[in-house]
N, C-alpha and C positions, 0 to 999 in steps of 0.2 A: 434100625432106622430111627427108632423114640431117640437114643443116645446121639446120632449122628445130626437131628435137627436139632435137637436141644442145645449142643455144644456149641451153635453159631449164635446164642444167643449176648446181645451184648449188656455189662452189667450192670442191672436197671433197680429200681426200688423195689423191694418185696411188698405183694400185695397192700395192698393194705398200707380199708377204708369200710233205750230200754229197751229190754229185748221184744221182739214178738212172742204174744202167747198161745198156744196150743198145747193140744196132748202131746206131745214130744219134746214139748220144751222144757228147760232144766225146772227140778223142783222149787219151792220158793225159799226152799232151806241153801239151793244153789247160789241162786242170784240175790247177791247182799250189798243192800248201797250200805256206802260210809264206815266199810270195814278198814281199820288202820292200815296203813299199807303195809309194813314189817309186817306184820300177822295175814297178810294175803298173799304175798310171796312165800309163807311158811309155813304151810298147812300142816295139823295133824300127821305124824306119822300111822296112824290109822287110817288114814281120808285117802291115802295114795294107790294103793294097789286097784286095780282094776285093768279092763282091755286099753289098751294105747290107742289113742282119739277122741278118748270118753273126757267127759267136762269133770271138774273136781268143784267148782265154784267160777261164778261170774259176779262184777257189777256196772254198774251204768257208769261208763267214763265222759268226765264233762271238762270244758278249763283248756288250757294252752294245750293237752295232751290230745284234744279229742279234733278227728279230721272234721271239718266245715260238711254241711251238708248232707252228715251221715247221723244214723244211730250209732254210739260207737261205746265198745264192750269190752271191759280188761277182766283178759278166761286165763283161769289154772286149768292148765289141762292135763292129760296122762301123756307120757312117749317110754323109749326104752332105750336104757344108756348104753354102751357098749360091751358093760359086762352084762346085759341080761337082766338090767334092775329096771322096775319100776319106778321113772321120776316124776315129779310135779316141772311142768315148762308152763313160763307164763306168756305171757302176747296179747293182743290188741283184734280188735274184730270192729272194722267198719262198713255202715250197710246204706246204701244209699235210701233215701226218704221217700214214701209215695210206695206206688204199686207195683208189688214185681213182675215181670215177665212170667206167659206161660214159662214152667219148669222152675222156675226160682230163679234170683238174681245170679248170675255169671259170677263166678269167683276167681280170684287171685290171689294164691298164696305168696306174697312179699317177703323176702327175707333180704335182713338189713346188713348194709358194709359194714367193717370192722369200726368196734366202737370200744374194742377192751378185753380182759378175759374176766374183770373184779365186777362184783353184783351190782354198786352205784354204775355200772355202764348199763345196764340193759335198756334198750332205747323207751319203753314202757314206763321207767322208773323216772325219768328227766321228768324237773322241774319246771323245765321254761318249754318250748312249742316243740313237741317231738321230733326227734331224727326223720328224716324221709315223710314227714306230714302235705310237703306241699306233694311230693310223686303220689301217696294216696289219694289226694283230694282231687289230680287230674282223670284218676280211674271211676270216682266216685260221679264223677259231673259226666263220664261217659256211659254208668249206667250198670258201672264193673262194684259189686260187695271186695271188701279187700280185710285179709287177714294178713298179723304180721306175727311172727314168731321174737320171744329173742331170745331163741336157743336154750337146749339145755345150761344146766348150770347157770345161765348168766342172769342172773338177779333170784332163783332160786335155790335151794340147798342143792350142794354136788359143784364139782370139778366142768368149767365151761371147755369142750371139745374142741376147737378153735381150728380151723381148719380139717377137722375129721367128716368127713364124708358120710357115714353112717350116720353118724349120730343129728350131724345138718337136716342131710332129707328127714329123718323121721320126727324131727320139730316140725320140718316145715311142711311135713304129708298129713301130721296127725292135726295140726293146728285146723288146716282142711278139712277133717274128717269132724275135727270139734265144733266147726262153723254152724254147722248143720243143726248140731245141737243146743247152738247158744240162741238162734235166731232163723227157726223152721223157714223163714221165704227164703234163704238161700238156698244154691241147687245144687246137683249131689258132682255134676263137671267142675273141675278147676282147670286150673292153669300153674306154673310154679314160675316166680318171677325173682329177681334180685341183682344186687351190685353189687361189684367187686368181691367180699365174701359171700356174701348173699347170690352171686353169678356162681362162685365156684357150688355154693350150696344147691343152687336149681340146676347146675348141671346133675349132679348125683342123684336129685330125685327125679331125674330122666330117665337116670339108669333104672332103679332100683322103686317108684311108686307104685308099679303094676303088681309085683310081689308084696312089697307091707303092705298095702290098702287095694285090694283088687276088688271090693265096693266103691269104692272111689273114682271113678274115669279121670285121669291126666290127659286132658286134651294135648299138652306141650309146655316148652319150657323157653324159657326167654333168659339168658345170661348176657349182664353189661358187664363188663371187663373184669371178666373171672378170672382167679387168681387160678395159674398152671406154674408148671416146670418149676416147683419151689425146690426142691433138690438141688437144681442145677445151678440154680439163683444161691444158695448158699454156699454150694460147693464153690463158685464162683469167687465170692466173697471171700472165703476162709483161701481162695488163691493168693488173692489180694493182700494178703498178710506178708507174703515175703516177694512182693511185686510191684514195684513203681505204681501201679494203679491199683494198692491201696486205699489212695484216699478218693477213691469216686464213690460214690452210691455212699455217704457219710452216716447222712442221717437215717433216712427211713430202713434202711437196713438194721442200722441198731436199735432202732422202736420198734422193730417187729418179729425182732428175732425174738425176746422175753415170751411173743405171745406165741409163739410157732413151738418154744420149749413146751410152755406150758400144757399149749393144745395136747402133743405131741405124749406128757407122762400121763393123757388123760388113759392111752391105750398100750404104751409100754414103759419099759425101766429105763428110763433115760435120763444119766447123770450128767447134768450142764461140769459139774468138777473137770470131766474128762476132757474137756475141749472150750470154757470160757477163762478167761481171766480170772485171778482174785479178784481184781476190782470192778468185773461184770458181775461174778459171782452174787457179792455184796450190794449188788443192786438188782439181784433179779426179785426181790419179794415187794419191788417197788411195781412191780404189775399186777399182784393184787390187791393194790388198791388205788390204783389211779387209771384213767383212761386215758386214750393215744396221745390226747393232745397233752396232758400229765408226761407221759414217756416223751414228750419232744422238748422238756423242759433243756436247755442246757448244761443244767446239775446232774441230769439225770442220763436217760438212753439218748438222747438226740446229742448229749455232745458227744459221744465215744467216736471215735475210728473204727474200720475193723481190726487197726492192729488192736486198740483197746478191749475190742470182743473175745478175739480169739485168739490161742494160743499157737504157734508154731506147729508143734508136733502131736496137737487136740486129735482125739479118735472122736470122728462127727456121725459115725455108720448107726449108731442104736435112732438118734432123730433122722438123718437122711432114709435111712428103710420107711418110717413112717412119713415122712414128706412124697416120699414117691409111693408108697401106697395108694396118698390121698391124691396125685395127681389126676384130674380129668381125661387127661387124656387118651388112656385107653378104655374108657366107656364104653360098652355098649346101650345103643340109646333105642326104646319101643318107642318112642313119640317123637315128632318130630322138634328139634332145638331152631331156634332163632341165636345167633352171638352178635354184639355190636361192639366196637373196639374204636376209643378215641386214637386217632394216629399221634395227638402229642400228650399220650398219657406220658404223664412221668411218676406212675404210682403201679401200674401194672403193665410194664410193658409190652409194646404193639409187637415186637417180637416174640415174646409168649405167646400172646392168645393166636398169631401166624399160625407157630407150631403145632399147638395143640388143635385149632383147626386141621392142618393139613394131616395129620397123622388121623383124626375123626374122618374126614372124607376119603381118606386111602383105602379107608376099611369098610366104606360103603355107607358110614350113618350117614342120616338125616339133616345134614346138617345147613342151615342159610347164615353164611358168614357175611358183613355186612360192617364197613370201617367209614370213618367221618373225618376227614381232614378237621387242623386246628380246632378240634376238639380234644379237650382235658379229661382227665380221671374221672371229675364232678360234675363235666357238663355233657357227659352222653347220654347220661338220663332226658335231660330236658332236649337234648338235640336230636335226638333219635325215636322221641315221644310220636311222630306222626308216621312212623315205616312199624313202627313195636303196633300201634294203634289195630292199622291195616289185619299187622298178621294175628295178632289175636283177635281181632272181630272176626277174622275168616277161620280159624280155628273153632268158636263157637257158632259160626253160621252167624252171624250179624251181620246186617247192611245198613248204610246208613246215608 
């Protein structure tokens, strides 16, 4: 059945897009203003080992990075990579200002759209007014603490997992679990929220938060147009090579495949030789160090074809096993999910997120699927702000 919806899929772009003090609060050796920021993304290799969730360092973040109307906190914190290793993950912690609620402020774990796989991507590290600042600051003006993860690997030492499943939820379960200890008024319920990678991310810690962090209550998960069926989205493409409707899906398919390899050798042996071009080949190292909008240069991945990507008779089976691995779609979900889906995405499309719903509710989860006419990629966020509002205030029992 997974195979037989997926195939009607028509072929679209791949995804992709102070503290409070108390006895529990990190030590004073934790929280450090005006530490360089190269040396705060690169802690000690002594400093890292510990349980996943635990704080490594905090400081007070202020300036175009810091959301409006919060306390707001850039945390080294602990997770675990896919081989079983302890890493340092960095992220952001926003709290709203004034007095918390019996229990502590309501949490949202946010995880952000594709911004890269190279470390100047991690949305923490921008210079100018941070990725997804204004989507925090409408949680914070409603009363919501919001953490944001940016992933393993991505602006810390280690390989960014890019699309892997495991390694998402457990930045974005422990980031939660570190909340607590960067700024004790927070409370021990989250929520796990995000877009487009950040969707496909909060779907997997649907799956999978009650096992890593069963201190942690996951009330639910909120996904805005999660990336699914990426197998078939390639498979597709690489059809496209010896078929008239080659040249559709141009661009964003070529800017996103670099990052889908990459993710992809984070968990297996996956040789781009076997199935890209020499002359994609020779440009794939151009995604560790530039981000998306970087990869959409014309010199670069945004001008390629996919005849230019891929070759003929490329064996794609070592990356497609890992793309359908990380597919959402046969999740099984403990909490209940919320999905909201622009119908004129043209970055994830509405035929996806269809399938991977309808294949989720065949099987009985949880699922409120929930689509918006003339609505884009980027504007589900903002357009779907007062139905997302609803179901998470009634997830934490708010009334307002």
């Amino acid at each position: 059945m997974r195979t037989g919806i997926a195939r009607v899929l028509v072929v679209g772009c791949l995804v992709l897009g102070a503290s409070a003090c108390a006895d529990d609060a990190p030590e004073a050796s934790q929280l450090t203003a005006g530490a360089p920021r190269a040396e705060f993304y690169t802690p000690p290799v002594e400093s890292v080992p510990g349980p996943h969730g635990s704080v490594i360092t905090a400081q007070p973040l202020t300036g175009s990075r810091a959301v409006p109307g919060a306390r707001n906190t850039l945390v080294l914190y602990r997770s675990v990579d896919a081989h079983g290793q302890t890493v340092a993950v960095s992220g952001t912690l926003a709290v709203p200002e004034g007095t918390p609620p019996e229990g502590g402020w309501p949490l949202i774990s946010w995880a952000p759209g594709t911004n890269g796989v190279a470390d100047v991507c991690a949305p923490s590290r921008t210079e100018s007014a941070s990725p997804g600042r204004d989507e925090q600051a409408r949680w914070i003006a409603k009363g919501y603490a919001v953490a944001r993860t940016d992933y393993q690997g991505l602006g810390t030492p280690g390989e960014h997992g890019y699309l892997i499943g495991d390694t998402e939820q457990r930045a974005m379960t422990d980031i939660a679990t570190a909340a607590r200890e960067v700024d004790p008024s927070v409370g021990s319920r989250w929520l796990a929220m995000g877009h487009s990678q950040g969707g496909h991310a909060a779907l997997f810690a649907a799956g999978a938060a009650g096992a890593w962090a069963p201190g942690s209550p996951l009330l639910g998960a909120v996904a805005l147009a999660p990336a699914s069926h990426l197998g078939e989205q390639v498979r597709m493409a690489k059809w496209a090579v010896s078929n008239p409707l080659g040249k559709l899906g141009v661009g964003d398919i070529s800017v996103y495949l670099p990052l889908l390899v990459r993710g992809a050798q984070t968990v297996s042996e996956v040789d781009p030789g076997r199935f890209l071009t020499d002359r994609a080949v020779s440009l794939l190292p151009v995604v560790d160090s530039e981000c998306t909008a970087g990869l959409r240069d014309e010199g670069k991945w945004g001008g390629l074809s996919p005849r230019d990507v891929f070759t003929k008779e490329g064996d794609l089976s070592a990356l497609l096993r890992v793309l359908d691995d990380n597919d959402p779609s046969g999740l099984q979900f403990d909490t209940p999910v919320l999905v909201l889906q622009g119908r004129s995405d043209r970055t994830v499309p509405p035929q996806s997120t269809d399938a991977m719903v309808a294949q989720q509710q065949m099987r009985g989860q949880s699922v409120d699927y929930r689509t918006y006419d003339d609505v884009d990629h980027s504007g589900i966020v903002a357009a779907s702000f007062a139905d997302v509002l609803r179901w998470v205030d009634t997830r934490f029992g708010i009334t307002r």
